[in-house]
N, C-alpha and C positions, 0 to 999 in steps of 0.2 A: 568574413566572420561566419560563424556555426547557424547564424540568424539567417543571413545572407544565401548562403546555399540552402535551407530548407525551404527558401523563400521562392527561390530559383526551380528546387525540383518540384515545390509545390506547385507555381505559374507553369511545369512544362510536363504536367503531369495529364493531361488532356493529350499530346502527341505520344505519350505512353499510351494510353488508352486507345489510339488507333492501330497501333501497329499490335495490339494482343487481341486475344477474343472477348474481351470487356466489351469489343463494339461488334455488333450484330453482323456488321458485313465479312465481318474476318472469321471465314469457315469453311472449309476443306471442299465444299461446293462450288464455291467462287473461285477458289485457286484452280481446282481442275477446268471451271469456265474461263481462266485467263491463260492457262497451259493450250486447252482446247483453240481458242481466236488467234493467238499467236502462230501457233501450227497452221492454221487454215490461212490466217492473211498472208503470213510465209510462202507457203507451199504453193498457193493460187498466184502470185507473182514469179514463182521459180516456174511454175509450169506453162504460163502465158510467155515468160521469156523461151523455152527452150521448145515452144511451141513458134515461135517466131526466129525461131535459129539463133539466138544468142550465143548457145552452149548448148552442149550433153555434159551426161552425167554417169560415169559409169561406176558400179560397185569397186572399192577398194580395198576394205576393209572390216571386222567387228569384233571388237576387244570389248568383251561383255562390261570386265573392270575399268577399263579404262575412261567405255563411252559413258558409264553412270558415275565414276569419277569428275571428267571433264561436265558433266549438267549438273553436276554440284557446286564445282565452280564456277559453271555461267550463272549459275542459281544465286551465290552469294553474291556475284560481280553486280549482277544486274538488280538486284534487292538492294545493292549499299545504293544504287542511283536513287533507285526510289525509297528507300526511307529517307536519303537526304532530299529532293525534291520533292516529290508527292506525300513525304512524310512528315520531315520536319518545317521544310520554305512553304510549303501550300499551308498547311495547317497554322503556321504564325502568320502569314498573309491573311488567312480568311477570318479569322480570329481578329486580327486587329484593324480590319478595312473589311469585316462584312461584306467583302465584293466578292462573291465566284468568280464574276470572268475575271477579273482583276487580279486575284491568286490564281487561278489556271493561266493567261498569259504571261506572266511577268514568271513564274516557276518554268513554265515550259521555253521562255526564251534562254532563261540561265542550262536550263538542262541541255538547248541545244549549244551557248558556249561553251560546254564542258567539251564539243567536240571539234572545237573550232582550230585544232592542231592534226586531226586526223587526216590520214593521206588520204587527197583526191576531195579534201574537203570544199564548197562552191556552194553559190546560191541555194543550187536547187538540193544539195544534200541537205544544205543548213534546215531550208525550207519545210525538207522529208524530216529531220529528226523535231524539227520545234513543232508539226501540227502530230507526229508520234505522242510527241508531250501534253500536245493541248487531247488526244484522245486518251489517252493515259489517264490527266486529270477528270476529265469528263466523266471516267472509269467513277475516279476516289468519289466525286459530289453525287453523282445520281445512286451507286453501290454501298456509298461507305465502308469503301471495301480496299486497304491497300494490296492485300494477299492477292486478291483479283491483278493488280497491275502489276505485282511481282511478278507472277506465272506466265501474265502477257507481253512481257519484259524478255524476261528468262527464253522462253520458249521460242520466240524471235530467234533471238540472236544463237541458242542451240541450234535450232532447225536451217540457219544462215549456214554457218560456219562449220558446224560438229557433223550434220548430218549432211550437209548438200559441199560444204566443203567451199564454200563463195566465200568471201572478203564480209566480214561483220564491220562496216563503219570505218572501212579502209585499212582493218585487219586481220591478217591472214595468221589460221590458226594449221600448224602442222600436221595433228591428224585429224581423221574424218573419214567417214564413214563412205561417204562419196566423193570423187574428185571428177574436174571436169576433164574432160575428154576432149579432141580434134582442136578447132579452132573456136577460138571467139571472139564475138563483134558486140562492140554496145550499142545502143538503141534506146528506145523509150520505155522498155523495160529492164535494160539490165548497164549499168556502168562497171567498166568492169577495173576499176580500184576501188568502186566504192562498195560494188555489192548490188543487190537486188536494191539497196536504201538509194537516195541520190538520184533517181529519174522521175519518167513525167507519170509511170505508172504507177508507183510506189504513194507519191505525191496526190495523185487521184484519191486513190485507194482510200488513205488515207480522211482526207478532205470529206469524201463520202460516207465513210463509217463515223466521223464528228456530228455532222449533216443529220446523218441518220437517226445519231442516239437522242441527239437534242427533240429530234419531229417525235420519235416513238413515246421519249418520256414526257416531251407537252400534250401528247394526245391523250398518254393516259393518265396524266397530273385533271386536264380537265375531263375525263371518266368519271376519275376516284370526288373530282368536287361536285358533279352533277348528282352523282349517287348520293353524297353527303348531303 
């Protein structure tokens, strides 16, 4: 009924509210700081692996239209993940079980079975895309920022595939900007169906930056209450 559905977009009218600029973390600041981490975790695993002889990389390509075409489309591919995970599932989880870590893992295990058909898929990729998830989230609760994990999303998977020309999640995108060159071997940096994702470096990396944000923002959680 007519009651019914304003009832419906009334109770999910809070998960509107995340994804527009109504909520404070959603602001062109943050998206260039989730463009920004995506790049650097990216690129600091492509270059440990081919510092360790995984691969080269050598110039290919630069279709001005094309390469800002294709970040449009990693741009929306990787936004639809997270409005539906970190937007919609995190947001009705925390909302109706008050749990943070309770809606960050139980959202980030479902994000990582969205991948659980992808080639070369295994423990340790699973492992790589579900603690992506639980930093992702970490992102939305301490930020309140989804646009932040958009760009950190996005940017990932461009800099994977579009610009370094490797396997994004065990799929292989046609053009790019660079393609690998000579031989390649995998290692604990680099699998080579799955991408830079799926190893034990990746997986650190990872681990580390969760690690990280949780110690920085309880250090300065008790700061802001000493001061108080």
């Amino acid at each position: 009924s007519r009651r019914q559905r304003q009832m419906c977009i009334r109770d999910s009218h809070y998960i509107i509210d995340k994804i527009t600029t109504k909520t404070k973390g959603n602001n062109m600041a943050n998206l260039f700081w989730g463009l920004f981490i995506g790049f650097v975790l990216n690129g600091l695993c492509a270059l440990i692996a081919m510092i360790n002889g995984d691969f080269t990389l050598r110039f290919s390509q630069f279709e001005i239209f094309r390469a800002f075409g294709l970040f449009f489309a990693v741009f929306v591919q990787s936004s639809a993940e997270e409005l539906l995970c970190r937007g919609f599932m995190y947001q009705r989880l925390l909302k109706s079980t008050n749990s943070p870590a309770f809606a960050i893992i139980f959202n980030s295990l479902f994000f990582a079975a969205l991948h659980l058909f992808n080639n070369g898929m295994s423990i340790l990729p699973f492992y790589c895309i579900l603690i992506f998830g639980v930093f992702a989230s970490m992102l939305v609760y301490y930020f309140d920022s989804l646009w932040m994990v958009m760009g950190l999303h996005a940017m990932w998977n461009f800099t994977q595939s579009i610009l370094f020309g490797l396997p994004n999640s065990g799929i292989n995108v046609p053009y790019s900007i660079f393609k690998i060159g000579g031989s390649v071997k995998g290692s604990f940096a680099y699998n080579t169906v799955f991408g830079l994702e799926g190893t034990i470096l990746s997986c650190a990396l990872m681990s580390i930056c969760c690690v990280a944000l949780y110690l920085w923002k309880s250090k300065k959680n008790k700061e802001e209450t000493v001061l108080n």
